[in-house]
LOKOL-596690 format. One line per 10 residues: number of its first residue (from 1); for each residue x, y, z of N, C-alpha, C. Coordinates in Angstrom, 2 decimals. Layout:
N
NUM = X:Y:Z:X:Y:Z:X:Y:Z | ...
***
This chain:
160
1 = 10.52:-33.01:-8.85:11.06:-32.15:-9.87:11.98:-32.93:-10.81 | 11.80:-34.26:-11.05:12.57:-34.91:-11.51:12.48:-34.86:-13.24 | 11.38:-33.90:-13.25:11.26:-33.90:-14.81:10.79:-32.71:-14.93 | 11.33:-31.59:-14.52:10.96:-30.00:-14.21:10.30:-29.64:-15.98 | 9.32:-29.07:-16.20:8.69:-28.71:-17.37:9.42:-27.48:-17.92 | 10.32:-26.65:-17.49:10.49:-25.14:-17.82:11.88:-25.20:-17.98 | 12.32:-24.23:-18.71:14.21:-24.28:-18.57:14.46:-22.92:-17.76 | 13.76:-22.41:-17.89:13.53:-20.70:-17.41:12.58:-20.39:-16.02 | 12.86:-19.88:-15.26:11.76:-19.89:-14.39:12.13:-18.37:-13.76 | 11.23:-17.25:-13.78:11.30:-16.01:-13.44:10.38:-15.64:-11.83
11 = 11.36:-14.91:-11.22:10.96:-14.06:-9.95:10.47:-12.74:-10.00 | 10.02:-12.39:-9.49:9.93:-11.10:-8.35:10.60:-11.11:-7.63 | 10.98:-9.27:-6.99:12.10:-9.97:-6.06:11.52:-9.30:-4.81 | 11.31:-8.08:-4.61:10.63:-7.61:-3.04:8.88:-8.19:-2.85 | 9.57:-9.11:-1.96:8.10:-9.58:-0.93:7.69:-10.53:-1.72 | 8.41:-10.97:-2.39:8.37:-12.74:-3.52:9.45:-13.43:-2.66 | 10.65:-13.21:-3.29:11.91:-13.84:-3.09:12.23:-13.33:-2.10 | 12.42:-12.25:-1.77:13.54:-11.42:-0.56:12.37:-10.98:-0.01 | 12.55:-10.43:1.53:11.89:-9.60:2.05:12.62:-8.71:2.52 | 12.65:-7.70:1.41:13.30:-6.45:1.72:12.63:-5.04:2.50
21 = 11.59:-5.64:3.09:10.46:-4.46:3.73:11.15:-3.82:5.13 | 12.26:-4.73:5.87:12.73:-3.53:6.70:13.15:-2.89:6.43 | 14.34:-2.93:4.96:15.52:-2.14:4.67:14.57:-0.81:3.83 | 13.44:-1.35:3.53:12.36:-0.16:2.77:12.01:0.75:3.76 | 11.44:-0.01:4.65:10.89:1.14:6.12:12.01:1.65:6.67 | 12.96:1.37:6.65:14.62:2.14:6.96:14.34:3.28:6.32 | 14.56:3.48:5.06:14.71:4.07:4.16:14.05:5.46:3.62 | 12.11:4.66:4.27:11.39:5.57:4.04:11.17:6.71:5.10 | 11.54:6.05:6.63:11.51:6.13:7.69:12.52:7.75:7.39 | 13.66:7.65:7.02:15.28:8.22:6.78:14.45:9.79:5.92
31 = 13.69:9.38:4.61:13.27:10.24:4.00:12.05:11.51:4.92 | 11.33:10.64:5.53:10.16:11.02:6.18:10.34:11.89:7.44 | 11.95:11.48:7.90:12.84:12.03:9.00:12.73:13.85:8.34 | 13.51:13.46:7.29:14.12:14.33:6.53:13.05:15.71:6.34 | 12.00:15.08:6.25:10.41:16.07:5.55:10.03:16.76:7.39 | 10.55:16.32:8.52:10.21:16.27:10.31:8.60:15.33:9.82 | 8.60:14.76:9.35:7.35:13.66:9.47:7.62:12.48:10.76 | 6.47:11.80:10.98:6.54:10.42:12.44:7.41:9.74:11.29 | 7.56:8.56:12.01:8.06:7.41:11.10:7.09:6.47:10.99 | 6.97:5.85:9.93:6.36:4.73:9.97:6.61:3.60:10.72
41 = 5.59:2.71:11.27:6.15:1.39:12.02:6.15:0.42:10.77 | 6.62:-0.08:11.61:7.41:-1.69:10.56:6.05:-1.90:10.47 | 5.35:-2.31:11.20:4.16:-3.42:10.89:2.71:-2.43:9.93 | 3.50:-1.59:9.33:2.35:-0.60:8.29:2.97:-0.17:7.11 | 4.31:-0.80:7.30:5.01:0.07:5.95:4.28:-1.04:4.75 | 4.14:-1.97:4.65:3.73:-3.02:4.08:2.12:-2.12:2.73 | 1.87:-1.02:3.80:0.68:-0.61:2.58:1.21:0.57:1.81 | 2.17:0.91:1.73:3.13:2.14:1.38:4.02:1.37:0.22 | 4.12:-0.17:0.34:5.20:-0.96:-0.77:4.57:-1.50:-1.86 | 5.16:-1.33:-3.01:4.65:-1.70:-4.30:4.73:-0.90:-5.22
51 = 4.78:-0.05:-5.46:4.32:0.61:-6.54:5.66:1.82:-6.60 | 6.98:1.38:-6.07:8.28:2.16:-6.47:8.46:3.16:-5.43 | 9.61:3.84:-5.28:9.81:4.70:-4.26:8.86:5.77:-4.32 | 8.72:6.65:-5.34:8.03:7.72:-5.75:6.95:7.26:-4.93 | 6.10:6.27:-5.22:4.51:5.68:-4.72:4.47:5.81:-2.97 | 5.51:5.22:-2.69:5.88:4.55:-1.42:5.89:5.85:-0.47 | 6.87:6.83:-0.77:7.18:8.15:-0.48:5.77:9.21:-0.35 | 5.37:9.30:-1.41:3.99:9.69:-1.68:2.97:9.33:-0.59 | 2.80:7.56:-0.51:1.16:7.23:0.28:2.22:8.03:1.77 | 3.10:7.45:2.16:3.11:7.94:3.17:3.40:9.15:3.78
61 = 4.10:10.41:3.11:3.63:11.74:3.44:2.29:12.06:2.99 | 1.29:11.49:2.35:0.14:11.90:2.31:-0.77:11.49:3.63 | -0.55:10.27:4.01:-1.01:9.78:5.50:-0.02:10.96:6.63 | 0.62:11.20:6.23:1.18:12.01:7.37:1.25:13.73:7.36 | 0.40:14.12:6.34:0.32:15.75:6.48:0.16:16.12:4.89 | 0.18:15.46:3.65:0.16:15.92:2.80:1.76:16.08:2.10 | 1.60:16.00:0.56:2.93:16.08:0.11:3.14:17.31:-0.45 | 4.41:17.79:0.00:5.10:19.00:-0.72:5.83:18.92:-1.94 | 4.88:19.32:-2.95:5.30:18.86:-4.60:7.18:19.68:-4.72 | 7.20:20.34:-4.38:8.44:21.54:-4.66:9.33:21.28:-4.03
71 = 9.24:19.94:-2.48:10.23:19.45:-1.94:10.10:17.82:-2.06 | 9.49:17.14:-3.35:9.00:16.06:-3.41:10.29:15.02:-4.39 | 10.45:15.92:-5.27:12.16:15.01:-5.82:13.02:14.77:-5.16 | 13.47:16.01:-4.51:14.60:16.22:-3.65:15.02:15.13:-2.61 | 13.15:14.90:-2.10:12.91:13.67:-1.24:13.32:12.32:-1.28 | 12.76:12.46:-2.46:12.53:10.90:-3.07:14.27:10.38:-3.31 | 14.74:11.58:-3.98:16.20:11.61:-4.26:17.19:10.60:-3.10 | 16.98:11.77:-2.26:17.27:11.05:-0.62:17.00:10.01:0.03 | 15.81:9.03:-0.56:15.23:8.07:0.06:15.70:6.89:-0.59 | 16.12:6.96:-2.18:17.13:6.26:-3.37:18.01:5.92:-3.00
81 = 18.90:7.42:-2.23:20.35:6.99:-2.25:20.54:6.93:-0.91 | 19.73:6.71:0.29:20.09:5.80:1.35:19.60:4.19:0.99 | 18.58:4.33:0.88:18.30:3.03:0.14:19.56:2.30:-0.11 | 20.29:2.40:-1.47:20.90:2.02:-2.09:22.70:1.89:-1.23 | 22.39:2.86:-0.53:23.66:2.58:0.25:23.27:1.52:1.70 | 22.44:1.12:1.90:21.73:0.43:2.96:20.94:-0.32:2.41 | 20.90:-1.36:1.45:20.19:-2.11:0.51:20.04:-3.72:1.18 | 20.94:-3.75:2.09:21.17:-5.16:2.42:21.08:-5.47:3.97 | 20.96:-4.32:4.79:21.17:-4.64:5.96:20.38:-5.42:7.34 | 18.82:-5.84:6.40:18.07:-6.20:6.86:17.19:-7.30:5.71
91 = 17.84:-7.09:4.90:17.27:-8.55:3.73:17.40:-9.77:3.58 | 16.47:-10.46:3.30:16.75:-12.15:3.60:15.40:-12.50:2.54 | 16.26:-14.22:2.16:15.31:-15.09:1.73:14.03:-15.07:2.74 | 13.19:-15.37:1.51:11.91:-15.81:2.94:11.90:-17.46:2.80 | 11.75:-17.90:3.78:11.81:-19.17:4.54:11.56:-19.92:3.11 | 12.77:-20.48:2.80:12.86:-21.67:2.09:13.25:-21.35:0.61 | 13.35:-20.25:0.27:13.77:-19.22:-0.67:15.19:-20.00:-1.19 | 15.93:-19.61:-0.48:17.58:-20.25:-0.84:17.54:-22.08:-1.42 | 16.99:-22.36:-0.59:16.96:-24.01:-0.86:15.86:-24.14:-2.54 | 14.89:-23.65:-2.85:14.08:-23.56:-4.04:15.18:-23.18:-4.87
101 = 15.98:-22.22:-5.18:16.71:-21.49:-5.94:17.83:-22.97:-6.15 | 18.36:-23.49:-5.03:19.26:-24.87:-5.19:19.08:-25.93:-5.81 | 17.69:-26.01:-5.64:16.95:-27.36:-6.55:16.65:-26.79:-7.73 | 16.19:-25.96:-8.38:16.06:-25.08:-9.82:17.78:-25.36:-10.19 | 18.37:-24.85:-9.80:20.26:-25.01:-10.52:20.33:-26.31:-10.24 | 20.33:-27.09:-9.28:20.56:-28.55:-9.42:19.78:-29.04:-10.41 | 18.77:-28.90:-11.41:17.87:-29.09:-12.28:18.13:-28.38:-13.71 | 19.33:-27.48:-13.18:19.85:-27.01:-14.65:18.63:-25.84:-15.17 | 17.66:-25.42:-14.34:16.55:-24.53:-15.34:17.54:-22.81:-14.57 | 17.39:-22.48:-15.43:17.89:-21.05:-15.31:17.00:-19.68:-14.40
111 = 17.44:-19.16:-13.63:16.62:-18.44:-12.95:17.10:-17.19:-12.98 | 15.44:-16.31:-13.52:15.56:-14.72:-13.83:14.69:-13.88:-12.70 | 15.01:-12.61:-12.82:14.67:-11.89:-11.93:13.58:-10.71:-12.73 | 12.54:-10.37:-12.69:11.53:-9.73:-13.05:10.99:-8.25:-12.17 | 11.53:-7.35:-11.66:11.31:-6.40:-11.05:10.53:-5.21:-11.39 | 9.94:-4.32:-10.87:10.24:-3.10:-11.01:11.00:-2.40:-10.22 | 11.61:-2.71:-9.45:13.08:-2.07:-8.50:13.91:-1.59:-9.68 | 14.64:-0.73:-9.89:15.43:0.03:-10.88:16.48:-1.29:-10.98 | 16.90:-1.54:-11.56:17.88:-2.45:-12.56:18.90:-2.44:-11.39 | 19.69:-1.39:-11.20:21.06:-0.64:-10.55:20.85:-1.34:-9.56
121 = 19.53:-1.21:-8.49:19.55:-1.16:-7.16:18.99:-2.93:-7.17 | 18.26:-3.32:-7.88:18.17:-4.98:-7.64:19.66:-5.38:-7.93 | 20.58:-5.09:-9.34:21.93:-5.53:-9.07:22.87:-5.29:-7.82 | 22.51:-4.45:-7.55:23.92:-4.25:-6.44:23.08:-4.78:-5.12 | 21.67:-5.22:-4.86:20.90:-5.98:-3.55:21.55:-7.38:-3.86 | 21.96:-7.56:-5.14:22.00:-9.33:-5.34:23.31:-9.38:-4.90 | 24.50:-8.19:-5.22:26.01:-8.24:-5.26:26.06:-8.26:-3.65 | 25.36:-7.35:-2.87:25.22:-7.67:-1.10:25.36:-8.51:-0.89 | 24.35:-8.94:-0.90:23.78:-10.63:-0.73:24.79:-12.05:-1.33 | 25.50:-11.59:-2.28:26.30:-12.56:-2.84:25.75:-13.51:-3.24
131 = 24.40:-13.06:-4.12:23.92:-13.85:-4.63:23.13:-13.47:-6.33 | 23.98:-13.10:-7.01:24.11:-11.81:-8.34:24.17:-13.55:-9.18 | 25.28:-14.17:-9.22:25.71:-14.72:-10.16:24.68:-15.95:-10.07 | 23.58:-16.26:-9.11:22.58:-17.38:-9.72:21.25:-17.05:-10.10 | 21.14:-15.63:-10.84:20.16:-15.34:-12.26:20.94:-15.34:-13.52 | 20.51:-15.55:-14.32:20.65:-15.89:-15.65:20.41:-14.45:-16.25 | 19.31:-13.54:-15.81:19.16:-11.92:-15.89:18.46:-11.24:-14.69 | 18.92:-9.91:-15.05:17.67:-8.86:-13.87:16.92:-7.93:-14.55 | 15.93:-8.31:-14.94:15.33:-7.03:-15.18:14.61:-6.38:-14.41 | 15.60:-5.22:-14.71:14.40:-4.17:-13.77:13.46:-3.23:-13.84
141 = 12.67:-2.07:-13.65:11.60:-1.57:-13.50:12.09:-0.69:-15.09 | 13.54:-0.38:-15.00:13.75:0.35:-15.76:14.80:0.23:-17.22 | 14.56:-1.27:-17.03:15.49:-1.96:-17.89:15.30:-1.40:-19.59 | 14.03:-1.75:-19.65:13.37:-1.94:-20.90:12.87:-0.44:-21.57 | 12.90:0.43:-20.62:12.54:1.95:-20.77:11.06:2.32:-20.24 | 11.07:3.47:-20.50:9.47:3.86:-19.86:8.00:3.58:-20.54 | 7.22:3.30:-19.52:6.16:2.55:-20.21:5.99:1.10:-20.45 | 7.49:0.44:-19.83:7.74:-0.99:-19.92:7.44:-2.18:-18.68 | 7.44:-1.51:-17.94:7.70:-2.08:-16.42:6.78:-3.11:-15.99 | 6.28:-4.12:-14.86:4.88:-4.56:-14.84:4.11:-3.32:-14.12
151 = 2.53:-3.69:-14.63:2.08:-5.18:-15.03:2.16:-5.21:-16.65 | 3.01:-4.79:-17.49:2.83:-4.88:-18.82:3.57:-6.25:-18.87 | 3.50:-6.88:-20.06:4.80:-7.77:-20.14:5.83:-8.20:-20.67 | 6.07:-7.22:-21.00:7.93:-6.40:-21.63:8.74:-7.56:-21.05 | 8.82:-7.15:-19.46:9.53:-7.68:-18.54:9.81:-9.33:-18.89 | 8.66:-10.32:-19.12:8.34:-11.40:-19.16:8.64:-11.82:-20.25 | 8.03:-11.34:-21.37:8.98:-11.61:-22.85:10.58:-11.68:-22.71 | 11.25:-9.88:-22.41:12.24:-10.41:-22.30:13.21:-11.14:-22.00 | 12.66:-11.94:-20.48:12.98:-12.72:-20.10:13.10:-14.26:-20.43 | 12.13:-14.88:-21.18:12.42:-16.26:-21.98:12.96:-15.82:-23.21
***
């Protein structure tokens, strides 16, 4: 890397950088409680992640009995704000994560964060973690407004 090509170099952050999939199956687990649904096991929440809480919430009361549209915000609501109060308690670099991020700043290229995780909740996962102040930005799912998020590339522009 002695002659790194980029000054900028942008992440993802759940199941790129961090693996935040227990603190998700916590979470969804908490919501799904909430609905008297099973819980999901750890080793399945993985097809339930991607596509935002709403999505997440969704595949899996639909695998588990169908979703109740009229108790479906309320849900999701609940599944946000444990989330967000329990954002960190099971998150970590994935293997070798921290040390990449060291050699990028020892190299002077600046490192951004590219999400669709809501803005709020990737900032305050990085402020956990105590590790906020080595991106350069965060954008998140909801930074840019609606209709912006990936896979468009709002996100990516704004970022260089």
């Amino acid at each position: 890397m002695a002659s790194f090509p980029y000054n900028i170099v942008g992440f993802d952050l759940d199941g790129t950088l961090l693996d935040t999939s227990r603190d998700l199956c916590v979470a969804l687990n908490h919501a799904l409680a909430l609905a008297g649904r099973p819980p999901v096991p750890f080793a399945d929440v993985t097809r339930h992640v991607g596509g935002g809480a709403a999505q997440m919430l969704r595949s899996a009361l639909t695998e588990s009995g169908g979703v109740d549209e009229a108790a479906f915000d309320g849900l999701q609501a609940e599944l946000v704000a444990f989330y967000a109060e329990n954002i960190a308690h099971h998150t970590a670099f994935f293997p070798g994560g921290a040390a990449m991020l060291d050699a990028l700043d020892a190299h002077g290229v600046k490192i951004a964060i590219a999400t669709n995780k809501k803005e709020a909740l990737a900032v305050r996962l990085f402020e956990e973690l105590g590790i906020l102040h080595r991106f350069a930005c965060v954008i998140g799912g909801d930074t840019l407004g609606p209709g912006r998020a990936k896979p468009k590339p709002d996100m990516l522009h704004e970022m260089v």
